[in-house]
N, C-alpha and C positions, 0 to 999 in steps of 0.2 A: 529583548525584542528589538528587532531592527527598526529603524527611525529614518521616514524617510517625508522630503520636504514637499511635493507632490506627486498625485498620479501617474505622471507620466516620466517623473523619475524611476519610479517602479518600473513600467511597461518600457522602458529603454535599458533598465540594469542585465533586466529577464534576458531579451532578444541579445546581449554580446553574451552572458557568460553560461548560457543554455546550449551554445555549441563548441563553447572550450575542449577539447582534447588532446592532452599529451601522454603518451605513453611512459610507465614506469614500471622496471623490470618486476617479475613475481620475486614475493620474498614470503617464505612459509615455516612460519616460527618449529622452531627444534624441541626436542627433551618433554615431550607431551607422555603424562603418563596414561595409561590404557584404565578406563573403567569399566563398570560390569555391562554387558548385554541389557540394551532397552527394548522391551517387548514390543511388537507393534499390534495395532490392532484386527482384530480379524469380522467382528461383529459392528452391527449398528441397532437402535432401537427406534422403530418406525414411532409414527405421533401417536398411534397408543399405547406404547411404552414396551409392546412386544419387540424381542431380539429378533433382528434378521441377520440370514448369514450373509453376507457381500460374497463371498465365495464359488456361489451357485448365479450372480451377477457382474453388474459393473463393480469393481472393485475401488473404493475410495478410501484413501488412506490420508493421517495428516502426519503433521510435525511443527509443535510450539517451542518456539526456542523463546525467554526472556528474562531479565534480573540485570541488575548494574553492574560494572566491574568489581566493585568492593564494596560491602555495608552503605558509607558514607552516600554511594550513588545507587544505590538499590531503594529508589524509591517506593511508598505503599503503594502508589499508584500502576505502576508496572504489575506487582503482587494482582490488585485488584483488577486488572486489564485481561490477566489469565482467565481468573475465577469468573469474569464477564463472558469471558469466550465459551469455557465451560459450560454455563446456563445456557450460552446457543447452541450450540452441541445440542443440548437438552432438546430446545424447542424445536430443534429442528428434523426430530427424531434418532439422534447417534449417541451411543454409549460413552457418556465423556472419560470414566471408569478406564477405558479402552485405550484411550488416546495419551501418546505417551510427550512428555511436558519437562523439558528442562530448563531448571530455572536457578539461577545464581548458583548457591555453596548446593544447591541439592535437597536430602531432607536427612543430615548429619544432626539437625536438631539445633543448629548454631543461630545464635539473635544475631538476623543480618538483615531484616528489611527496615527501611527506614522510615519513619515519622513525627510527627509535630505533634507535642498534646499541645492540651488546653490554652498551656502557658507561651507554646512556641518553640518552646524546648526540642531538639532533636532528640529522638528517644530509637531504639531498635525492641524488635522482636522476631520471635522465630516466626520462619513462612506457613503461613495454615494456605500453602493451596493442596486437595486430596490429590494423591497419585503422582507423588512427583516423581519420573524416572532417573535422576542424576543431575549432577550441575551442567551446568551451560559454560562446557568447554569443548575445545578443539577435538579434542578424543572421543568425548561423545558425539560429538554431532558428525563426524565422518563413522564411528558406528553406526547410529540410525540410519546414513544412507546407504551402509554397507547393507544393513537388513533391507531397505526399501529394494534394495536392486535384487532381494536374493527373492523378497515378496513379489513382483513383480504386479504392483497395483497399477490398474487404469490410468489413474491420475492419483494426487497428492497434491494436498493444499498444505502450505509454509506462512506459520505467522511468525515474527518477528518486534517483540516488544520489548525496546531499552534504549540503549545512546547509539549513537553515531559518530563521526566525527568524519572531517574533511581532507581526503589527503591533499599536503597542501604540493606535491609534484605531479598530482595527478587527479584531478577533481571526477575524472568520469572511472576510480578505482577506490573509490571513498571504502571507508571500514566499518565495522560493527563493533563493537567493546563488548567480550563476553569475561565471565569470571577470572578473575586474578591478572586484569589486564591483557587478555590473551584478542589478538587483535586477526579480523578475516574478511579480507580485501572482497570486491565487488570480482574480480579474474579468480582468485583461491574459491570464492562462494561457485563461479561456474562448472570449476574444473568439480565438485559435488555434483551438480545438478548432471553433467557426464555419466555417470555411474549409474543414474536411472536407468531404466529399457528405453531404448531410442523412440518407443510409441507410448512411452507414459506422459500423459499431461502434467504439466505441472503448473500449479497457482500460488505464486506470492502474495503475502498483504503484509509490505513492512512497514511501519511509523516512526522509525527514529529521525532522528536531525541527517541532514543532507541524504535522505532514503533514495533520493532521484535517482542517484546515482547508479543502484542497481536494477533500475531498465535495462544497462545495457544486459543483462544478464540472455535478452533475447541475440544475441551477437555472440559467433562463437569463441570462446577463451573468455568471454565476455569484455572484449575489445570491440570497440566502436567504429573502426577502422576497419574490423574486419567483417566477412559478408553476414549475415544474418541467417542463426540457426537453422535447419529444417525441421527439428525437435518441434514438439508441441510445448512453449513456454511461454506465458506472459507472469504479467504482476500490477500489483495498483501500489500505489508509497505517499506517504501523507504528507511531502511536498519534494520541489526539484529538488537538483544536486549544489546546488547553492546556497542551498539556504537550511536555518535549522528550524525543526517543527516543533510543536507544543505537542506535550502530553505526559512527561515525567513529574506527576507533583508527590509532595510531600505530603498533602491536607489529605484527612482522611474522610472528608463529605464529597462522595461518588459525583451529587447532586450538583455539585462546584465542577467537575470532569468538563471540557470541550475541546475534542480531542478527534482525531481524523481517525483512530480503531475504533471509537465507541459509536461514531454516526455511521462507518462502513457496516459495520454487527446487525447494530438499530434498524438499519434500511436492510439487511439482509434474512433476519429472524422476524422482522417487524415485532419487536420489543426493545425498549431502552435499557439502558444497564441500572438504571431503577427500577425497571418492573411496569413501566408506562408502555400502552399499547402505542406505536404510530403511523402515522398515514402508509398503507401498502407503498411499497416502492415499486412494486408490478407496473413498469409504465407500457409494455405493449401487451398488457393483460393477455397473455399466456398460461397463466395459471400458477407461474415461479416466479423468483425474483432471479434474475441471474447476478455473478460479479459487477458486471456492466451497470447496471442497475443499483446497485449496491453505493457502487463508487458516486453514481449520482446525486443517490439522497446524500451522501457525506458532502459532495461540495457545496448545497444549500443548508442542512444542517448545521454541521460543524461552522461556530462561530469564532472565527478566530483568524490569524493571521498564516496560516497554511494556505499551500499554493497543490491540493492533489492530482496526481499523476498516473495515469498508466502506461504500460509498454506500447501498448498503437499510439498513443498521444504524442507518446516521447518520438518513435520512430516518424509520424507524422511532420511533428516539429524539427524533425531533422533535418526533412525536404522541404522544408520550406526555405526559401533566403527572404532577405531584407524586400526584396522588388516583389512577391509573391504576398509576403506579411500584411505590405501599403494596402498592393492591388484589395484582398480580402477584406481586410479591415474599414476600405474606402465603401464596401457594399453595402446597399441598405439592411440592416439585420434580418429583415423581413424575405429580403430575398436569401440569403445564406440559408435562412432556415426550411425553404425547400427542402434540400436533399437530406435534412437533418433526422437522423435514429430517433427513436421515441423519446428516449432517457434523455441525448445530448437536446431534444426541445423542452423537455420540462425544466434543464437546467438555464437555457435563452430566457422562457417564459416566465421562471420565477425569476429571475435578477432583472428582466425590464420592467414586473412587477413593481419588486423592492425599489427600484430606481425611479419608478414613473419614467420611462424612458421613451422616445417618440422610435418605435420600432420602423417606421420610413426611413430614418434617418438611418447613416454608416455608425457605426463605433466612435470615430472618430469625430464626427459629427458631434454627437451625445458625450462625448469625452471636453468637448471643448466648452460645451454649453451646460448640462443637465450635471453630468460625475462632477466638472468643477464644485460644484455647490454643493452636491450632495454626497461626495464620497469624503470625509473630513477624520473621521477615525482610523486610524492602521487596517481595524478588522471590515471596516465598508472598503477602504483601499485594496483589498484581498482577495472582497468580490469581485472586483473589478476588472483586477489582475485574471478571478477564473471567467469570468466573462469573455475577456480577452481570450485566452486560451481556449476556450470551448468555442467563441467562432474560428479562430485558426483552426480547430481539428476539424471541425466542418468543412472548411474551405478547400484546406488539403486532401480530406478524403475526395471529397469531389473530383478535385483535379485527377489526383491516383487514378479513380478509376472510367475518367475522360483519357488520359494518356496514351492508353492502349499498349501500354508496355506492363506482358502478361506478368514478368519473373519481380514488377513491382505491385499489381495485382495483386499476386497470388499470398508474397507477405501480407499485405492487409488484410487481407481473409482469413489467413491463418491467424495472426495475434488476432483478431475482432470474436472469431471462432472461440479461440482456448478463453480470452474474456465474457463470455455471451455463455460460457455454461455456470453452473450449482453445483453445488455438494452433490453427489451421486447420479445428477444429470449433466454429463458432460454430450 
């Protein structure tokens, strides 16, 4: 866990290396051998358990990629992060049966997931999640999206549960770690998402270490440099591209979990991965919980030192510079929070909450006088950090759409649009 000396070392590390980009060539690993056809799903089951067919509607398909590279980092908790998804599947009326789930070695039967007894010990066993269509490699996962293009679903929603790592030539092209070390850059993951029908939506939720990074995924080749898709794409990541997130443990008590896919679920099913009902995440009581919404309850939720992200945040954060950052953050909270979406005020209102915070007063204000004292922990220093963030998205959207520059516009709408739908309600 990173260690830092105050608040405001945080909030100055964020703003330089949130706009680092340097470009590095593609490089797309060789000698992949071909595995069997993964089913995709055709059916869902509505909340009383009865099958509908998607076929005769909107069509919603998914795709679970997760597992470590090898045993040693194939943590229980990845295993258990599936099985978590799955029950929401459940709740939320769709045939998890259906949904097709790659994960590490596959289900060859081989002890690969890894855990801690009693004693401490690292111990393996074989994966009990049901339905597993193949290991989580290169070969598969460019077949599933051969099938999705052939399926030609509405939308498709992508979870991504394991490691990350940072590339260190190219921080806005970071990687994923799938089995046998087989490594798929942030530009290789785009040139996928291509292959879709140019009108299918598409939804991420990735949590690994430096996830931020594949925002740019909303950029075509998924270069940052270059203009910004027309495709229907966003995503949410359990923290920027700097930093590495919590959620791979060993311990096999769920109840220990604080994790940015188990608050995103939570807020999304409104169930915990315990089985504990929680507060509706419905914040413009609509009747759903959208992504948008989702991602909210995770940033007051999730207790921990994660910084969560979406693609409008990200792309918002872009447009901002250093003189834009001041101006905003000099505002009194209370005023920012005008133009602010339902979800982005319950996330303002529960951290001035938590902080006792004099909402008159700018961020900065309250940074100098109230956070001093009171943000003392990594994971209070976190909040702070999203605090910070969520009024910058505030501020920016603002600006965007005072600007009167339609072709900046018209991105916002789109990414807020592809984040602002549900499962089967896009």
């Amino acid at each position: 866990m990173p260690q830092f000396s105050t608040v405001s070392l945080i909030l100055s590390s964020f703003a330089v290396l949130i706009f680092t980009a340097i470009k590095l060539p593609q490089k797309i690993p060789h000698n992949i051998k071909e595995e069997k056809t993964i089913a995709l799903p055709q059916k869902t089951e509505n909340s009383q358990g009865k099958q509908t067919n998607l076929n005769s509607q909107s069509t919603q398909s998914f795709l679970i990629i997760g597992g470590g590279p090898k045993p040693e980092a194939n943590e229980i908790a990845i295993e258990k992060n599936i099985l978590y998804f799955q029950r929401t599947l459940r709740v939320l009326g769709y045939n998890s049966a259906e949904v097709p789930i790659l994960f590490a070695n596959g289900n060859n039967q081989q002890a690969t997931v890894s855990y801690l007894d009693r004693n401490g010990r690292q111990m393996f066993k074989v994966p009990e999640i049901p339905n597993i269509k193949g290991a989580s490699t290169l070969s598969n996962l460019r077949n599933a999206f051969q099938q999705l293009q052939s399926k030609k679903p509405d939308s498709v929603f992508f979870y991504f549960t394991g490691h990350g790592i940072r590339n260190p030539k190219n921080i806005n092209n970071n990687l994923i770690l799938l089995w046998n070390d087989e490594l798929l850059s942030v530009q290789e993951f785009s040139s996928l998402l291509d292959r879709l029908p140019p009108k299918t939506s598409f939804v991420g939720m990735m949590s690994q270490c430096y996830s931020g990074s594949f925002a740019n995924l909303i950029y075509e080749g998924g270069n940052p440099k270059s203009p910004v898709t027309q495709r229907p794409r966003c995503g949410f990541f359990a923290t920027v591209k700097t930093r590495p997130s919590v959620g791979c443990f060993p311990e096999v008590n769920e109840a220990d979990y604080e994790d940015y896919s188990s608050s995103f679920f939570a807020g999304l099913s409104g169930r915990s991965r315990t089985d504990r009902t929680v507060t509706s995440a419905d914040y413009n009581q609509d009747g759903r919980v959208s992504f948008a919404e989702a991602h909210a309850f995770a940033k007051i939720d999730q207790q921990n030192v994660d910084f969560p992200l979406s693609t409008s945040e990200y792309w918002l954060q872009n447009q901002a510079n250093k003189k834009a950052q001041e101006t905003i953050l000099a505002e009194p909270i209370n005023a920012t929070l005008v133009t602010a979406r339902p979800e982005q005020k319950y996330v303002i209102n529960s951290l001035i909450k938590m902080f006792k915070l004099n909402a008159e007063q700018s961020f900065l204000e309250n940074e100098k006088t109230v956070l001093r004292e009171r943000a003392k922990t990594e994971e209070q220093k976190a909040y702070v950090m999203r605090l910070r963030m969520e009024l910058l998205n505030i501020g920016m959207e603002k600006r965007v759409r005072n600007s009167q520059n339609p072709q900046a516009i018209a991105i916002l709408e789109r990414l807020i649009e592809c984040e602002n739908g549900s499962w089967g309600k896009q």
